[in-house]
C-alpha positions as CSV (number, residue, x, y, z in Angstrom):
1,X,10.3,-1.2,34.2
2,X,8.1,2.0,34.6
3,X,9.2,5.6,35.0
4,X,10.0,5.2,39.1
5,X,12.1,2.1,38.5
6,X,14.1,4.3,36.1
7,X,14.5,7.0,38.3
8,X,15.7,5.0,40.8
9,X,18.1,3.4,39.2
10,X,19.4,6.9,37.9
11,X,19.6,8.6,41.3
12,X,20.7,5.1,43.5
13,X,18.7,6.1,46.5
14,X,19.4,4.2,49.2
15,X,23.1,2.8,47.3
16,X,26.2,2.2,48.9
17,X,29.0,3.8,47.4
18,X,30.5,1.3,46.1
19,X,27.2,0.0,44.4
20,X,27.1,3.0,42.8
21,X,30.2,2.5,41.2
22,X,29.1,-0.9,39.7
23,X,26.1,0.8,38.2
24,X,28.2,3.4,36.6
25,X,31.2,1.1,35.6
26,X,27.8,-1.7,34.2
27,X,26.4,1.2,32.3
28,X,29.9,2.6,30.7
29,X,30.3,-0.7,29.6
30,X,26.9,-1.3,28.3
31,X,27.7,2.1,26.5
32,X,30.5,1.3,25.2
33,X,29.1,-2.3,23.7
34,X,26.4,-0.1,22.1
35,X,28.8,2.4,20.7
36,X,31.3,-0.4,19.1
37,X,27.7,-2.3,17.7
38,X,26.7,1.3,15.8
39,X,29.7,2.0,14.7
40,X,30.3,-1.6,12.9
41,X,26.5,-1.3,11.7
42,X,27.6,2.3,10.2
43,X,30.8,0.4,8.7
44,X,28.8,-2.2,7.0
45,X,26.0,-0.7,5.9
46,X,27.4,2.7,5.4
47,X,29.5,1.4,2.9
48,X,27.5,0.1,0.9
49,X,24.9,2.4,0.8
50,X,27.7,5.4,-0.2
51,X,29.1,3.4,-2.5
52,X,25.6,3.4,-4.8
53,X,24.8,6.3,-3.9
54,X,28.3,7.6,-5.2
55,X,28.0,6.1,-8.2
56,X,24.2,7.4,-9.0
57,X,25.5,10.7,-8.3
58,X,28.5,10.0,-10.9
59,X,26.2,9.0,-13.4
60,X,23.5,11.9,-13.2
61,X,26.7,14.7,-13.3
62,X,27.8,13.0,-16.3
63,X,24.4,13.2,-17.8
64,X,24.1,16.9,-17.3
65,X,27.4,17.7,-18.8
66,X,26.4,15.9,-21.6
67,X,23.5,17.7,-22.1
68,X,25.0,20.9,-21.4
69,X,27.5,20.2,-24.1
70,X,24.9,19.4,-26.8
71,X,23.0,22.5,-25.9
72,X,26.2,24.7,-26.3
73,X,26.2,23.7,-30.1
């Protein structure tokens, strides 16, 4: 599909009304599977990839203050 098949698509020349509508109501839906796909890959991997990254940053605070402390004396 080049550039002119695109643009045809997105300006439905030479559409019928209601054709029209099934594009728009095809590509909502299409949208829609996308959006609910994303937002379970962001659930999953999201997840995990907070939860270490969480718990690095947990680590390295507790370091400092260590540190810190120990200086202080």
């Amino acid at each position: 599909m080049d550039c002119d098949d695109l643009t045809q698509l997105a300006c439905g020349e030479g559409d019928t009304p209601e054709k029209r509508l099934q594009k728009k109501q095809r590509y909502m839906e299409i949208q829609e599977t996308v959006k609910k796909a994303y937002t379970e890959d962001k659930e999953e991997h999201g997840n995990s990839s907070l939860s270490a990254s969480s718990s690095s940053t947990s680590k390295s605070k507790a370091g400092k203050r260590s540190k810190l402390y120990h200086r202080r004396r």
